[in-house]
C-alpha positions in Angstrom: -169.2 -104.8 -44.7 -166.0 -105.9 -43.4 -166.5 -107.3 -39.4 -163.9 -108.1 -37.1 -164.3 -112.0 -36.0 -163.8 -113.3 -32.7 -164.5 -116.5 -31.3 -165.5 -117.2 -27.9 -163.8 -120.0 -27.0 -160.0 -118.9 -28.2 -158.0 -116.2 -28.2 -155.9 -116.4 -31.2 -157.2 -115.4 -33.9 -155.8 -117.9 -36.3 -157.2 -120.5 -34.3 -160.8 -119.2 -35.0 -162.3 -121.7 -36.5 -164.4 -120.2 -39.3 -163.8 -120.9 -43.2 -164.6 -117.2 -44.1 -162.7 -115.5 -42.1 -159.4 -113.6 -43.2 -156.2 -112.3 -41.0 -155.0 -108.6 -42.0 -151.8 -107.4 -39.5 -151.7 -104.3 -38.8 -149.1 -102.1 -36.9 -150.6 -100.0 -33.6 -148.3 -97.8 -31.8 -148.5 -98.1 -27.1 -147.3 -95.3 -25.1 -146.6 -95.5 -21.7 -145.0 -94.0 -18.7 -141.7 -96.0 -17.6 -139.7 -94.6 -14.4 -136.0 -93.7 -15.5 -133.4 -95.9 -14.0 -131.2 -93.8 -11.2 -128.3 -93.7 -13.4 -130.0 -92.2 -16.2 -131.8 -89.2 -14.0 -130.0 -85.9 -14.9 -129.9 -82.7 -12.5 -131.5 -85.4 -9.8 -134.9 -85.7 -11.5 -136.1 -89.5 -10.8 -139.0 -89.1 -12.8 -141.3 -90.9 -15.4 -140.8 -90.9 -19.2 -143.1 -91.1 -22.1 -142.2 -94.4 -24.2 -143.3 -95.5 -27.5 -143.5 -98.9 -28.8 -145.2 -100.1 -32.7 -146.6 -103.9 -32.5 -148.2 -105.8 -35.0 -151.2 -106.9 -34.3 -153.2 -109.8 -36.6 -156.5 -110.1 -36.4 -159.4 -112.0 -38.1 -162.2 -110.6 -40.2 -164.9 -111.3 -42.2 -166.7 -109.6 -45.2 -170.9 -109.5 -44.9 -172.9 -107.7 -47.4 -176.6 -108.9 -47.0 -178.9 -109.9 -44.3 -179.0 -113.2 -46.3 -175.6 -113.6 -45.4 -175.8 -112.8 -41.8 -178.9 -114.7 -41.3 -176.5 -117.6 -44.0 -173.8 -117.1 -41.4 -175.5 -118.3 -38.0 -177.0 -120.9 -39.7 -173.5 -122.0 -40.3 -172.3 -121.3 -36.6 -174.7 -121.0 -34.3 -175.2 -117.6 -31.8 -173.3 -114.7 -32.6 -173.2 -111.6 -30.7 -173.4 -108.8 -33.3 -171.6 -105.0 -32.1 -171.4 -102.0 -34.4 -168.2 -103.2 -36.4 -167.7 -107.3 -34.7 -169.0 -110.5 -34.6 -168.6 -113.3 -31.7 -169.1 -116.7 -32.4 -170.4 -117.3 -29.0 -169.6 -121.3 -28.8 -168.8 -121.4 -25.1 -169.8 -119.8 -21.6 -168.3 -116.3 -20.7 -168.9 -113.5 -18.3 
């Protein structure tokens, strides 16, 4: 089963430091509401406008099959914190 990986004590993902891990990008499309400019309002309507933007996003994962390799995996790093489709190398104090 393919997990996303996350690491506690970093935020990029290509600074996780884990030797299974794997980057896959992937494009993800934001919407939001941006207030038109004055001189781009027609028939005097100052509203808001629907915008979309694709990113790429990268992210790490890494593949488990087996409770052996779960249970192979903390032994390699320590306390995890195990979701539905993640895994956190907990290595450092959060809220």
């Amino acid at each position: 089963m393919k997990f996303m990986l996350a690491q506690t004590s970093v935020i990029e993902p290509e600074q996780i430091e884990c030797d299974e891990k794997f980057l896959q990008t992937h494009t993800k499309t934001i919407e939001r509401y941006e207030q038109l400019p004055a001189e781009e309002t027609a028939f005097g309507y100052t509203g808001r406008v629907l915008v979309s933007k694709e990113i790429e996003i990268t992210r790490a994962f890494v593949e488990i099959n087996s409770l052996e390799e779960l249970l192979a995996f903390v032994a390699k790093y320590g306390l995890i914190v195990l979701s539905e489709n993640e895994i956190e190398i907990y290595d450092d104090y959060r809220e």
